[in-house]
N, C-alpha and C positions, 0 to 999 in steps of 0.2 A: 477545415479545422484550423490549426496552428501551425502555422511554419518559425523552425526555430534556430536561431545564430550561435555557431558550435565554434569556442574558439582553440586551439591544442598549443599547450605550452610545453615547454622543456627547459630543464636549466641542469647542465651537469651529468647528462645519463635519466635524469628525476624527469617524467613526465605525467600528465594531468590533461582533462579537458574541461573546459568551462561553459556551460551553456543556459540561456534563458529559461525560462519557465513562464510563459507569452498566457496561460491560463491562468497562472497565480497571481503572475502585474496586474490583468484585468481586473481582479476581482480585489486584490488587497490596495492598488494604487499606487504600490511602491515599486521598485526594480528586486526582483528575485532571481537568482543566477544556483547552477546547481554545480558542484565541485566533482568530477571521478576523478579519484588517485591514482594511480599506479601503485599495488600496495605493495611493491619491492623498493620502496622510497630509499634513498643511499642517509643512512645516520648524517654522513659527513658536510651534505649540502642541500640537507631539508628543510633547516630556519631561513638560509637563503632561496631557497626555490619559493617557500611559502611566500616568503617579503616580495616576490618576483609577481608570484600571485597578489598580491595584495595590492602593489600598482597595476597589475591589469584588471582589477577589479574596480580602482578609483578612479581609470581611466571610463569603464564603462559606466560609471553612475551607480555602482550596484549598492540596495541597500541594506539586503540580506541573502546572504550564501548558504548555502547546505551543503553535507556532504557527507557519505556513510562512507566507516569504514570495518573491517572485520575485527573484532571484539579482541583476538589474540595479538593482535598488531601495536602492540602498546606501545612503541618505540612511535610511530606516528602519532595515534592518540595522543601522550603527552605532550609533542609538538605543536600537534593542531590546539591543545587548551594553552600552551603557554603562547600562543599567538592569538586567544582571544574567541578559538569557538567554546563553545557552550553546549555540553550533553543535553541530549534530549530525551531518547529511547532507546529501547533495543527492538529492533526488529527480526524477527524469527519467521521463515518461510519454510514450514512442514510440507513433508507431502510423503502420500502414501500410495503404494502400489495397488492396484485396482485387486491381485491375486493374493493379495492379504487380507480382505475384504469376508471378515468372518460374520456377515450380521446382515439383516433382510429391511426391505423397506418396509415402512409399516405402514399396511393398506387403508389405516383412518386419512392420510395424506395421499394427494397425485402431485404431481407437478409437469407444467404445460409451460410453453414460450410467453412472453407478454407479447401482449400488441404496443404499438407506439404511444398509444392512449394509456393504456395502462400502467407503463410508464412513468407517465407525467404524475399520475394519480397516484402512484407510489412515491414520488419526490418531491411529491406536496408535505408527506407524511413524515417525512425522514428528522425535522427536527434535533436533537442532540444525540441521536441512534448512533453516532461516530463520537462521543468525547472523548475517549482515548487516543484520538488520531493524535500525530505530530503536532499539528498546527495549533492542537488544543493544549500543547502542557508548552507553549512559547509565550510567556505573557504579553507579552507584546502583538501579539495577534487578538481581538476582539473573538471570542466565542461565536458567536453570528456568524463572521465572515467565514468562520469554518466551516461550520455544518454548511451552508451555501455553497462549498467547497465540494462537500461532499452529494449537495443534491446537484449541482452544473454534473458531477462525473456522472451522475445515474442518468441522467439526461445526454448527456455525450454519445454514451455508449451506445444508444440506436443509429446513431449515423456510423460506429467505429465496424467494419467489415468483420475482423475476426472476433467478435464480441457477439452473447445472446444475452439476453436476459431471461430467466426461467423466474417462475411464482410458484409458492409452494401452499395448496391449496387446502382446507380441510373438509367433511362429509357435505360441511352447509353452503359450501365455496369461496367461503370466506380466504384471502389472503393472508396466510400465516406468516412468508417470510418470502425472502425473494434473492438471487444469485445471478451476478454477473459471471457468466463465463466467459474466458478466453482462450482462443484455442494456442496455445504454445507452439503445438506439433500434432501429429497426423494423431499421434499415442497421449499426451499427455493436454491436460485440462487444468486453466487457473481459475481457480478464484479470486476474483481481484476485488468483486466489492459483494457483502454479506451481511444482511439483514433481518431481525425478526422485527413485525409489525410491535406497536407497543400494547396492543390487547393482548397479544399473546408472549409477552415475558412473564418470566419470574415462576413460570406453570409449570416448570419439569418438562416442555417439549420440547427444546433443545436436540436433544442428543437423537429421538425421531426423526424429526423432519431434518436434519442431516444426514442422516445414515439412508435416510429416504435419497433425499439429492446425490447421493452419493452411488449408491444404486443404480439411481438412473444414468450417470455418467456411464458407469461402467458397461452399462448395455448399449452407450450409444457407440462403444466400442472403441473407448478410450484408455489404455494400461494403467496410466498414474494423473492422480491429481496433487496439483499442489495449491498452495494459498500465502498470504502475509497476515502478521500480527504485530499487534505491536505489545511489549513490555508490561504497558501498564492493564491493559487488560485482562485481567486475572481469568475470569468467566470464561473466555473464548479461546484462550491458553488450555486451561483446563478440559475444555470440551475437545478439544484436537488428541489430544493427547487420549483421554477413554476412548477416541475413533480410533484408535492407533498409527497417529501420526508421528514420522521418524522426525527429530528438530535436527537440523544442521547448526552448526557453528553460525551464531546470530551476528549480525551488524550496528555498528550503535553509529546514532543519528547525532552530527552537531548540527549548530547555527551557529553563525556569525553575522553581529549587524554592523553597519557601519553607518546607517544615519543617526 
C-alpha cells in the first residue's frame, strides 16, 4: 500500500503530529499533509505553536492541510480560522450496541461477502454516490478527482487484511447496496465505506437493507457497530438515527491551502 512520513512538533507543552496523505498526493497531484492536535492546546502559546506549524509546513512543500478538531473546542477552532483554515464539515461517528438491536432483517434481502471481481464491478458504479464527502464541499478540489477518491478506497479495501466487503442482495440477486467492514476489535464493527446502487435509491429501502446488514453483523458475533457521516448529508444522518444510533460529540473538518 502507502508508507507514510509522520512528523511530531512541540512548542511550549502544545503538541501536534503532522503527516502525509501518499493516497490523496496521487491522485489530486498536489502535497496533502493531515494535522492531529493535541486538543488540550495551552490559550497562551497556540498562535505561536501554529506559526511553528506553518514553517514546518513550507518547509515540506505542503499544499493543503487538514485537520479535525472536536466541535466544543472553540478556543482552538477560533485559532485555527484566524490563521487561515477554512470549515468544512462536521463529522459525526454513531454507533450502536449490537443488544439494542430491536428490529429483524428482512428476508426479501441476504447479504454475502464480494469476490475481488465483484468489487471492481461495484467501483465502476460508484459515480457521485459520495458527494457529500469532504473533498466535495472544498472548491478547490475538482468533483471527479473525488468520487475517484472514493472508488481507489472501494478498490483498496481487498488488499486491506481487516476489511471485508459484504453486498446486499435482493430475491432476483440483484445488488442493492454494498459495506465495507472493518474490524475495529474482536466486539466491535466499522463502517467505513456505504453504499446504495443507484437503481435502488430514492424507493424507501433504505432503512431494510440496513437493518438487514445490521443483523447480520450481529450474528457474526459482533457487540457494537459503528460508522462516519458527514454533516451535510442529511439522508444518512437521518436513517442512523431511526436505527438507533447514539451521536457523540461531532468533529468539524478544516482546510488549509497554501498554494
Amino acid at each position: 500500500m502507502f508508507d507514510q512520513e509522520k512528523y511530531f512538533l512541540e512548542y511550549k507543552g502544545n503538541k501536534a503530529t503532522l503527516r502525509d496523505i501518499p493516497w490523496d498526493m496521487k491522485l489530486f497531484g498536489f502535497n496533502v499533509y493531515d494535522l492531529s492536535l493535541d486538543e488540550t492546546l495551552r490559550d497562551a502559546s497556540i498562535h505561536e505553536f501554529l506559526s511553528t506549524i506553518d514553517d514546518k509546513a513550507r518547509s515540506l512543500k505542503v499544499d493543503l492541510m487538514t485537520t479535525r478538531i472536536t466541535q466544543s473546542n472553540l478556543h482552538v477552532i477560533n485559532a485555527l480560522e484566524n490563521d487561515g483554515f477554512r470549515y468544512i464539515e462536521a463529522s459525526y461517528r454513531p454507533f450502536l450496541n449490537c443488544s439494542d438491536m430491536f428490529f429483524s432483517p428482512n428476508d426479501f434481502f441476504s447479504i454475502s461477502l464480494c469476490t475481488d471481481s465483484e468489487v471492481m464491478s461495484i467501483s465502476e458504479q460508484i459515480g457521485d454516490m459520495f458527494k457529500f464527502g469532504r473533498y466535495h464541499q472544498d472548491e478547490r478540489i475538482p468533483n471527479k478527482l473525488a468520487d475517484i477518491r472514493y472508488k481507489n478506497w472501494l478498490v483498496n479495501s481487498i488488499s486491506v487484511d481487516t476489511q471485508l466487503v459484504y453486498k446486499c442482495t435482493d430475491s432476483l440477486d440483484a445488488t442493492v447496496a454494498f459495506f465495507v467492514v472493518d474490524k475495529v476489535s474482536d466486539s466491535e464493527a466499522f463502517l467505513s465505506l456505504v453504499g446504495m446502487m443507484e437503481a435502488f435509491r430514492g424507493k424507501g429501502l433504505a432503512s431494510s437493507v440496513w437493518k438487514t446488514m445490521l443483523c447480520y453483523i450481529k450474528d457474526r458475533g459482533y457487540s457494537k457497530v459503528s460508522t462516519s457521516i458527514s454533516s451535510h448529508n442529511i439522508a444518512i444522518f437521518n436513517l442512523y438515527v431511526g436505527l438507533g444510533f447514539s451521536f457523540p460529540e461531532p468533529e468539524l473538518s478544516f482546510h488549509k491551502w497554501y498554494k
